[in-house]
N, C-alpha and C positions, 0 to 999 in steps of 0.2 A: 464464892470467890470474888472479890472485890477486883475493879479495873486494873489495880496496880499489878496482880500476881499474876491477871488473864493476859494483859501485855507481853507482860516477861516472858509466860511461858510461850503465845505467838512467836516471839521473837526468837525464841530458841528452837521452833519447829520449823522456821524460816531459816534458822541456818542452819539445822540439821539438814535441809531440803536440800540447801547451797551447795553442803557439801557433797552430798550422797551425785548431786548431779554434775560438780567435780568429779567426782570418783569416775563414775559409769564414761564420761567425756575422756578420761585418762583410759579407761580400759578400753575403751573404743578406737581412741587414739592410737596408745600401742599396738594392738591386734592387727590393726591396717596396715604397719608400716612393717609389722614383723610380717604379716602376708603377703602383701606389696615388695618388700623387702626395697623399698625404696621411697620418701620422702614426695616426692612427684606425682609417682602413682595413687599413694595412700590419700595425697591432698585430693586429686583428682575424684576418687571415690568417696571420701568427705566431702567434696564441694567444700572446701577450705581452700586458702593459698598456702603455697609449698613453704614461702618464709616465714610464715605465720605457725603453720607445722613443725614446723625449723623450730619455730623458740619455744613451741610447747613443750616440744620433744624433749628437749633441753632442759626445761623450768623444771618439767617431771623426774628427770634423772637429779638436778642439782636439790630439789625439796628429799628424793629420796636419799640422795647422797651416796649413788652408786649411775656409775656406768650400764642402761639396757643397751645400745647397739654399738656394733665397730661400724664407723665411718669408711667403707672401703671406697674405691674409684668405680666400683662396678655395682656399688649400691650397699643396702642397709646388711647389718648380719646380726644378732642376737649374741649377746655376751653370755657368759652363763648364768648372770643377776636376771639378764633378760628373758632366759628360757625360766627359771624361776617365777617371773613375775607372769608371764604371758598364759604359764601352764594356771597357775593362782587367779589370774582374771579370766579364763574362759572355763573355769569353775566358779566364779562369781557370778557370770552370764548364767550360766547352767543352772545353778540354785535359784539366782534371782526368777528367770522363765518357769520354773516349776513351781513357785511360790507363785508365781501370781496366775498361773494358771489354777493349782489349787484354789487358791483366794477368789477367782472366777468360778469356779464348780459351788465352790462354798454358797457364795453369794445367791447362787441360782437356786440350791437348794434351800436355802433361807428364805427367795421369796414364796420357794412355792410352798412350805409351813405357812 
């Protein structure tokens, strides 16, 4: 494979990276605030700022094109888009952790062949 196509396809592992760690930062994101059930909290436990939280939170629902939380006075509440997404990324979490715990057992028994 000549440098032009080794390139390309780096480039495209690199942003397959980008987004997967999009992803996982969105499902993380969400899960705090639906657990937190509040903006402040969640930042707190991200070690993020709450404004900065604020506009993720945001970016994520306007790229999804659906409302996850009601803004109430007394804190965050899950829409029903959001119990949808929240129940979907913490089977994501769950797969992903089983996969790469496999992929660890794997690995060990590979080196010891």
């Amino acid at each position: 494979m000549d440098n032009k196509h080794s390139s390309g396809m780096e480039n495209r592992v690199i942003a397959d990276h980008h987004r997967w760690v999009k992803v996982d930062r969105d499902i993380e994101y969400i899960i705090a605030v639906s657990e937190c059930r509040s903006t402040h909290k969640a930042a707190e436990r991200l070690y993020i700022s709450q404004p900065a939280l604020s506009r993720y939170i945001s970016r994520i629902e306007q790229d999804l094109g659906v409302v996850l939380f009601c803004r109430r006075s007394y804190g965050m509440e899950l829409t029903e888009a959001g119990k949808l997404y929240v129940s979907y990324a913490k089977e994501i979490k769950s797969l992903r952790s089983s996969m790469e715990k496999e992929l660890r057992q794997f690995m060990g028994r590979k080196r010891q062949d």
